[in-house]
N, C-alpha and C positions, 0 to 999 in steps of 0.2 A: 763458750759459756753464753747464758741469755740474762738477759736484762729479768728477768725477775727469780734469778739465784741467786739476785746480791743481798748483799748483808749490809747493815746500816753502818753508815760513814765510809764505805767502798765507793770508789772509781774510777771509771773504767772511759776507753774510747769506745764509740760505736762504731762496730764496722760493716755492719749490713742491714737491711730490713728484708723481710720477704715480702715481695714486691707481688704476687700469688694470695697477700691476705685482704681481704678486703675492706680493712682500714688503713691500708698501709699509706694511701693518699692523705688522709687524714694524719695520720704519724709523721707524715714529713711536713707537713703544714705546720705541726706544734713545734717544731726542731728536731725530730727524731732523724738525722740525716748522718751522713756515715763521718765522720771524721770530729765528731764532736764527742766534747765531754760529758759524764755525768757523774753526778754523785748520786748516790745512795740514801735517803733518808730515814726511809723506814714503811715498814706497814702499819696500815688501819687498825684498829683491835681486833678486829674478826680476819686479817689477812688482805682484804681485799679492802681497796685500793692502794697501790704501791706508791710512797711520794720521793723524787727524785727533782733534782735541779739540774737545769740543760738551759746553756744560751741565756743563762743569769737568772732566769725566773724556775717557781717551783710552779712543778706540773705533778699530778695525781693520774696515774695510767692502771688500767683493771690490769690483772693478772694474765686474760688471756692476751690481750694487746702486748703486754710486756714481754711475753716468751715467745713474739714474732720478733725481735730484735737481738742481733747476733751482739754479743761487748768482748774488748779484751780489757781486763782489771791493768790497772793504771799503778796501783798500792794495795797496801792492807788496809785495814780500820784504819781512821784517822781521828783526831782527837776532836770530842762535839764540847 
């Protein structure tokens, strides 16, 4: 599954980046790195930008960024 099929209040570990995109240096800078968590927040009204917490802070990542990131879901929905 990728980080922008999730669904608000899901997740999930990360377990890879394609390291082939080229922001992928970028993404690991922010915390996108394989063994962490994130949660799910939600999207923007129009879809884009997806907002997620990783490494305590909330981070807003576009769509295309998000679906270079491999997750395995951690839970279901959980309560907001």
């Amino acid at each position: 599954m990728r980080l922008d099929q999730m669904r608000s209040g899901q997740k999930a570990k990360i377990e890879s980046l394609n390291h082939h995109y080229q922001g992928a240096q970028r993404l690991a800078e922010m915390g996108i790195i394989p063994g962490e968590v994130v949660t799910f927040l939600g999207r923007a009204p129009l879809g884009d930008p997806l907002r997620v917490v990783v490494m305590d802070y909330e981070l807003c990542l576009r769509i295309r960024d998000a679906a270079q990131i491999t997750i395995s879901p951690l839970s279901g929905i959980t309560p907001e």
